[in-house]
C-alpha positions as CSV (number, residue, x, y, z in Angstrom):
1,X,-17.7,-5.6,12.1
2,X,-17.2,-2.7,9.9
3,X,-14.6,-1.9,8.2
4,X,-12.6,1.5,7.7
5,X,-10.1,1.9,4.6
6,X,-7.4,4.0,4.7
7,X,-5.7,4.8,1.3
8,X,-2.1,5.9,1.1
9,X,-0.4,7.3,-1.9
10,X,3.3,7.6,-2.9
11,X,6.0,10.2,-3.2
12,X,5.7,12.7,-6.4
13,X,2.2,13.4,-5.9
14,X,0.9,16.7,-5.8
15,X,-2.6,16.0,-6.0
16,X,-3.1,14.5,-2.3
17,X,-3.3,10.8,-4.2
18,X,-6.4,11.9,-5.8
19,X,-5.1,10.5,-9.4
20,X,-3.4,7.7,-8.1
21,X,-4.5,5.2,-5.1
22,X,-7.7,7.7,-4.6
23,X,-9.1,6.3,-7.5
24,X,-9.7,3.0,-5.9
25,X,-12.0,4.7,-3.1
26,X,-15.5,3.8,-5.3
27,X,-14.7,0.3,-5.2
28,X,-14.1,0.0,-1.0
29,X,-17.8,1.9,-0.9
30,X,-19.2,-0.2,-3.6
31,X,-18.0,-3.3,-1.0
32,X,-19.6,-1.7,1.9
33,X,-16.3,0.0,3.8
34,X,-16.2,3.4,4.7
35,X,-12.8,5.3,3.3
36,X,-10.6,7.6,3.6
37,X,-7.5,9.6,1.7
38,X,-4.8,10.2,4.0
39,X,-3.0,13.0,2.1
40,X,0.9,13.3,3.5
41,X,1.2,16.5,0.9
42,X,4.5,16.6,-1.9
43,X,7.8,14.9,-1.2
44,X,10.5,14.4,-3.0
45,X,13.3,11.3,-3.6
46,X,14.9,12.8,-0.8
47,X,12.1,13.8,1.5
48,X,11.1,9.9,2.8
49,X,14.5,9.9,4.1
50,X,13.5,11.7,7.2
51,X,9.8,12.5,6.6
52,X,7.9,9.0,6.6
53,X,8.8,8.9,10.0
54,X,6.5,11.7,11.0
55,X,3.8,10.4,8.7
56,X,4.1,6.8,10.0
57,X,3.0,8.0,13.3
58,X,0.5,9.6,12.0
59,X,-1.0,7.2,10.2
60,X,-0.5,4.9,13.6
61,X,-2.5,7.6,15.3
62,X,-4.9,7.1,12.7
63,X,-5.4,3.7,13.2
64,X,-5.6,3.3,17.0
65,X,-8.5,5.9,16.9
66,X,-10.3,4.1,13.9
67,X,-9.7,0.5,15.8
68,X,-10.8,2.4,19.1
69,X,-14.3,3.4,17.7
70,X,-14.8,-0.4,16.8
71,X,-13.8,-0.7,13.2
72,X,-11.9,-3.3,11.5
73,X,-8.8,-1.3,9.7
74,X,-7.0,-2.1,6.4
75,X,-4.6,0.6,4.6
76,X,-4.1,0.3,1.0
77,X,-1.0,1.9,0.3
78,X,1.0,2.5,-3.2
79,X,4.7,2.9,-3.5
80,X,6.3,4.8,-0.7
81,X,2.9,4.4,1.5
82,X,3.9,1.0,2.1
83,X,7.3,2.4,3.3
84,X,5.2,4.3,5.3
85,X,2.5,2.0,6.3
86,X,5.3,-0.4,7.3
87,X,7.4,2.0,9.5
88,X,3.7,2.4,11.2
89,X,3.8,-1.1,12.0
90,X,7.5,-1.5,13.3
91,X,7.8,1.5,15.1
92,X,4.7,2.2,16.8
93,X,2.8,-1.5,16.4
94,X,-0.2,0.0,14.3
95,X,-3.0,-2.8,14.6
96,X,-4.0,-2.9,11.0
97,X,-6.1,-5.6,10.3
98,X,-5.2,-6.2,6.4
99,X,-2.1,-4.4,4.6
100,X,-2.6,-3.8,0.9
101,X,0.9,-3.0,-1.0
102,X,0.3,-2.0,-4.8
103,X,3.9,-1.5,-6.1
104,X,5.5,-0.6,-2.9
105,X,8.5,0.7,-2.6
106,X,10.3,-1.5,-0.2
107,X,13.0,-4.6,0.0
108,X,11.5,-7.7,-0.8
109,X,12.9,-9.5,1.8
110,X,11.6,-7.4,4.7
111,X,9.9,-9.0,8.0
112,X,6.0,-7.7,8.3
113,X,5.2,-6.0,11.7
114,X,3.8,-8.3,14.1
115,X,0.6,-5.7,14.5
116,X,-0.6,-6.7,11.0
117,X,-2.8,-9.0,10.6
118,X,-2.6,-9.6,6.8
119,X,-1.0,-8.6,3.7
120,X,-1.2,-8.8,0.2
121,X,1.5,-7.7,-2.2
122,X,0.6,-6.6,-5.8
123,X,3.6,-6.4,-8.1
124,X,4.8,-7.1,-11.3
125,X,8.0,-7.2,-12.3
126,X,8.3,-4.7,-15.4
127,X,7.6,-1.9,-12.4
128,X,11.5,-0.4,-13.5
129,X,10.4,2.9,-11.0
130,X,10.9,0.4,-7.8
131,X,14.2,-1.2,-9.3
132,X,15.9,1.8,-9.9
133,X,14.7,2.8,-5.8
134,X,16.4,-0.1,-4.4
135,X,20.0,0.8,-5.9
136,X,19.6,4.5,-3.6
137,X,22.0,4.1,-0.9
138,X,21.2,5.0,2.4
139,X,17.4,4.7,1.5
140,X,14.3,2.0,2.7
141,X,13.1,1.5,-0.3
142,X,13.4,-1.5,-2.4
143,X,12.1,-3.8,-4.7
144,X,9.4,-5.4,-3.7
145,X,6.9,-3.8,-6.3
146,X,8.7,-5.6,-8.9
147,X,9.3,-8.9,-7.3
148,X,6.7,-9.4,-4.9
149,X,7.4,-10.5,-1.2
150,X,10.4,-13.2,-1.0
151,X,10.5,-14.1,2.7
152,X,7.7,-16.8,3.9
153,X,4.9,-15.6,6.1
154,X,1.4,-17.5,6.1
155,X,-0.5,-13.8,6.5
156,X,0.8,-12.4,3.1
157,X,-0.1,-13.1,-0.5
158,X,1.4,-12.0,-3.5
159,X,0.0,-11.2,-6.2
160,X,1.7,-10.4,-9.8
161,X,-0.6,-7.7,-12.1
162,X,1.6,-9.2,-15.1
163,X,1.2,-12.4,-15.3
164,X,-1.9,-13.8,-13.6
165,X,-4.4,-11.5,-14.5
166,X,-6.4,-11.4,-18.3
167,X,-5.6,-7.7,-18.8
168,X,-2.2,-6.5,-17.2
169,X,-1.0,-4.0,-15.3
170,X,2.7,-3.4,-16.5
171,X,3.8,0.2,-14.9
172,X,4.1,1.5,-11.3
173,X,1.3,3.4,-11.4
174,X,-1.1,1.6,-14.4
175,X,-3.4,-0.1,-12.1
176,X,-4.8,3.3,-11.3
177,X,-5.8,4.1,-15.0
178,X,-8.5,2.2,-17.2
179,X,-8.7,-0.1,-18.5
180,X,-6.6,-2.2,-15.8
181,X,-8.6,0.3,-13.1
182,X,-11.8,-1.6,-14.1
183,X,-10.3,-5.0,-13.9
184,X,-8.0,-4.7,-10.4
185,X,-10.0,-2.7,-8.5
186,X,-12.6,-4.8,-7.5
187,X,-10.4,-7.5,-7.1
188,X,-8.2,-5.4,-4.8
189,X,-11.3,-4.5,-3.0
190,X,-12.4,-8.0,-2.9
191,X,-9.3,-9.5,-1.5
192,X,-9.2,-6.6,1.1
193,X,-11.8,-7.7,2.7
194,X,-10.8,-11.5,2.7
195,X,-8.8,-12.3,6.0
């Protein structure tokens, strides 16, 4: 089956997620998966309050019409796109094959949407942006880019960009930069496309 990759970028980013998750795009092609950059536009701390509703059904939209023409779907999502990605699956039961979370911005604790197939979770736990985010009151977000996922489910993985890896990735946004670009990409890619 083929498969379609969505890519979902975070909140402060003015460039559509060109600079940031965007940047993984040649490594999906180079594995054989058609992509795509779902651009949500600017928002600020405040915005995902009351906006990543709207774009969670979006992307859900999305999804249904990619898994409709006969496509296997995963969404690789970075920081509040897996706030987004996962209101997607608990609101409006997006079938997404495989979930990919790169620092996201939500508790670590959190139940996975019965609509996803899998998940993996890359963290690491100097990521101080995702931290401070889970002390907002009121607010979704949480820590889970720091500490990984803490609640057993036999779809997800976790995997820490500090500690396991030969060349780290120690900021919430350094695996889109080289040299840790070069090394996690592919692997990200790789695992994708693992079930």
């Amino acid at each position: 089956m083929n498969t379609h990759v969505i890519l979902l970028h975070g909140f402060n980013v003015r460039d559509g997620g060109k600079g940031s998750v965007g940047k993984l795009m040649p490594f999906f092609e180079a594995a054989g998966c058609s992509v795509e950059l779902m651009s949500y536009g600017y928002f600020n701390i405040f915005m995902p309050r009351w906006r990543n509703k709207t774009v969670a059904r979006d992307l859900a939209d999305k999804v249904a019409r990619v898994k409709c023409a006969g496509y296997r779907c995963i969404v690789c999502a970075h920081s509040n796109g897996a706030a987004i990605t996962h209101l997607a699956g608990k609101k409006h039961d997006a079938p997404i094959d495989k979930v990919m979370y790169i620092n996201p911005a939500l508790d670590a604790g959190v139940r996975f949407p019965e609509s996803f197939g899998a998940f993996d979770v890359w963290h690491n736990p100097k990521d101080i942006i995702v931290k401070l985010a889970r002390l907002i009151p009121w607010h979704q977000w949480g820590s889970m880019g720091a500490v990984g996922y803490t609640r057993f489910d036999h779809r997800g993985h976790n995997y820490n960009m500090l500690t396991n890896f030969d060349l780290p990735s120690a900021l919430h946004s350094s695996i889109f930069h080289d040299p840790a670009r070069a090394v996690f990409g592919p692997l990200i890619a790789q695992k994708a496309l693992e079930s």
